[in-house]
Each structure stands twice: as C-alpha cells, then as structure tokens.
C-alpha positions, 0 to 999 in steps of 0.5 A: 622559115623560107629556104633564103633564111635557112641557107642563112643560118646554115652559113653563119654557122659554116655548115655551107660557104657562100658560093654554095648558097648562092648556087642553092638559092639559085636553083631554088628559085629556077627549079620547076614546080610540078602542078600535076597534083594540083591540077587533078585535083582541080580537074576532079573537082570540076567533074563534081561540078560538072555532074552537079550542074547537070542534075540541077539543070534537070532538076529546073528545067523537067517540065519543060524537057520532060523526063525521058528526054533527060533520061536519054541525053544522060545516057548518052552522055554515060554510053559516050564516055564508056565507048571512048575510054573501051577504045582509047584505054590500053590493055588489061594488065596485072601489073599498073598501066599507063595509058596513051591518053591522059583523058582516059582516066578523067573520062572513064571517072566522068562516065561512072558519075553520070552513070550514078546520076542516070540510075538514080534518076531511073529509081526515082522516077521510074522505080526501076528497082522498085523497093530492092535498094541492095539490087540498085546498089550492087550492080554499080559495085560489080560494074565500077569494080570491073572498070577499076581492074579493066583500066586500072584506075583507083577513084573507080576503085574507091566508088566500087568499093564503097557502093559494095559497103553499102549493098552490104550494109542494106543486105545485112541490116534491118530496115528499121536501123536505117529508118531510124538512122540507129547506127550504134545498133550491133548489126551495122557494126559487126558488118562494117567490122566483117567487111573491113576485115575480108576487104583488107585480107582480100587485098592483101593476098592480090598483093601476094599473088602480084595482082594490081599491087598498088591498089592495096593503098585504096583497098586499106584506105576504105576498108581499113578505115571502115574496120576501125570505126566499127572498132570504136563503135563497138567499144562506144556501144557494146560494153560487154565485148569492150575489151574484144573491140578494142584488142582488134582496134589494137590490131588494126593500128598496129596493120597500119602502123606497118603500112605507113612504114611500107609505104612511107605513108603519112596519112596511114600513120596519121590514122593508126595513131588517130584511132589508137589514142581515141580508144586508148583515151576512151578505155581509160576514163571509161575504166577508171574510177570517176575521182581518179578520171578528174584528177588525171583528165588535165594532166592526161590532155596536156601530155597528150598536147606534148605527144601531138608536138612530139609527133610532128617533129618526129614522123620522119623516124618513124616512117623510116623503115629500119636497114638491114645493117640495123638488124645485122648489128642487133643479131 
C-alpha cells in the first residue's frame, strides 16, 4: 500500500478530512530524500573496488613492473592516505567526534585496506613473517584499533576487532585444525566463545566509564555474534556440555534482546531471535524421541511460520522500551 492509498482510506473512514490529505500528500511528494546512507554505501563499495582493481592490476602487470616497484607505489599509496587523515582529522576525544572533513573517514578506510593489501603482498612475496602468521595478524589488529579510537571511526574498528579474532584464533588453536579446515574441533569454539564473551564485557565497562559509547554497537555486533555462533557450535559438536551451550546461548540472546530495546535496534532483535529459535529448534528434535520428533515436526514448522508473521507485525512492541509511567502503575 503507497502512502496516496492510505491517506485514502484514512479519509473514507473520517480519521483525516480532505484538506488534510491534501496537505499530506502535499508534502509527501516535495519532502526531501536523504541519500546519505545510500551514497556511503556506494562509496565504500567503490573503495572495495578501487583496492580490488588495484591488486589485479598487479597481479597482470608484475612482470612487467616488478615487485618492488609495486611494493613502493602501495606504500605510498598507504603512507598518503595516513598523512592526510593525521593532518585533517580533528583531536582525539572520548566522547564521538564529527570531523571537518568529510573525507577523512573515507580516506583513513581507504589507507587501512591498502594497507592489508601492502602486508599481504610483503608475506607473499617476501615472507616478511616468515611462518609467524598470528605476528602478521596482530599487528594490523593493534594498528586499525588505535586508528579507531585515534579518529573515531567504527568500520576500522570492525577491521580491528576482526583481525584480533583471528590472531587469536591462529594462537590459541592448533595448526593442524586449520590445515584441515576442522572448525567443530572444541579448541576453535571455546576460543571463539572467550573472545566474544571478554569483547563484549570489555565494551561494556568503556561504556561505563564514557569511553567512545557509541562503539558498543560494533563491538556487540562482531563479537557478540561471534559468541553465539560458538554457542550453537557447541551444542552441534559437544553433546555432553549441550546443556551448558545452550544455557550461555540463552544469555546471549537475552544480552541482545536488551540491547535491541536500548537501542531501538532491529538487527540485534533480528539476531537474538535468530539464534534463540535455532537452538530452541535444534534442542528439541535432538532431545525427543525420534517418533514423537516426526509427529511434531509439520506441526512445529507451521507455528513457527505463524511466529515468523507474528514478529513482523509486532517488532515495533517489542522494541518499545517500557515508561516510567508503566512501571509506577505496576509498583
């Protein structure tokens, strides 16, 4: 239904008179229309593209250029983004900072992607690291993390926050998991379930002290996320700890649920109930009797079919943090 269909029926039914329509309509059709969301994304894409292009274009041409040629256009690249974004960035705060430039966030993004590019090309050709993958790994983590908090920026946050996954993953698991690409093994999930877990409380006592608040919404994003999938692995993998994964699962769900109503977040609602019905579905056909489970299956699927409707029709209540007024009339 378009918005002239409904200031329609919303005056067939005398909820609005005609001049009212006609000034809604009015203004529904002059309103602007912000395009900023829809132009960053397109902007980051393009500096997807952009670093893409640039590794095939050495890729076809390293005959022809030679490697430490390329090695030294891509620094160079790399060194000018990070000297224009330390001279045209505003000062460090605690607090969120809105910079001068509009190119500086693009910019300081651009300058970490080539950056990867530089050190990948530097391991590949070079072994710059040799066979110490976790050193490759955590360095950037530690670089892209100070960049974050340096210019407040939370795509270089996600790219920190990720490559520090995964320095801990390489330290804390064993080669042979990752030769053999075993990620049920129980050494991958209870270090993707520690991370996620010292992530997340980390951001929150930041939060507490008033330390970049609003980076809590990326740190619970990756790592929160991180922390239920290793939940579900564990339930999928370890059945004699079922039970425990599954009560952590709980908690985790429950952690977003709150959020989503903090934030008036639909994706961390989306998520909470995502991974809530995934565990739930998977505990009760694991746990009941295999004649019971068939009976109950088509039954199961078509309440969940009505849960999925349900939901769509009421996520606004349930984002709706409750008022103070409710809680006097309750007390």
């Amino acid at each position: 239904m378009n918005i002239q269909q409904l200031l329609s029926e919303l005056e067939q039914k005398q909820h609005i008179e005609s001049g009212q329509k006609q000034l809604l309509s009015q203004y529904e059709q002059q309103k602007p229309v912000s395009l900023f969301g829809f132009l960053r994304m397109l902007l980051y894409v393009s500096l997807s593209a952009f670093v893409t292009g640039a590794g095939v274009l050495i890729y076809q041409n390293i005959d022809t250029l030679g490697h430490t040629v390329l090695m030294a256009l891509l620094a160079m690249l790399t060194a000018a983004c990070f000297v224009y974004v330390f001279k045209k960035g505003e000062s460090f705060s605690f607090g969120k900072v809105v910079h001068s430039s509009s190119f500086v966030e693009v910019v300081l993004l651009l300058g970490c992607l080539l950056f990867l590019a530089l050190e990948g090309y530097a391991q590949y050709q070079y072994g710059l690291f040799g066979t110490r993958y976790g050193l490759a790994v955590f360095l950037p983590a530690l670089f892209f993390l100070f960049l974050a908090y340096r210019f407040d920026h939370q795509g270089v946050l996600s790219l920190g926050l990720t490559a520090l996954a995964s320095w801990v993953g390489l330290t804390a698991t064993p080669d042979q998991v990752l030769v053999k690409n075993d990620f049920s093994d129980p050494a991958v999930i209870q270090t993707a379930l520690a991370f996620g877990l010292l992530v997340v409380a980390l951001s929150w006592l930041l939060e507490k002290r008033g330390i970049k608040r609003h980076f809590s919404y990326t740190y619970l994003l990756v790592a929160g996320t991180l922390y239920l999938v290793a939940c579900l692995g564990g339930m999928f993998t370890m059945d004699a700890w079922q039970a425990v994964f599954a009560l952590l699962l709980g908690i985790g769900c429950w952690y977003f649920f709150q959020n989503a109503r903090e934030e008036s977040s639909l994706l961390f609602l989306l998520i909470s109930v995502l991974f809530g019905y995934i565990g739930f579905t998977y505990l009760l056909f694991t746990n009941l009797p295999a004649e019971i489970g068939v009976f109950l299956g088509s039954l199961y699927f078509m309440l969940s079919a009505g849960g999925v409707i349900w939901f769509f029709l009421n996520f606004k209540k349930l984002l709706r943090k409750p008022s103070p007024q409710s809680h006097e009339s309750l007390q």
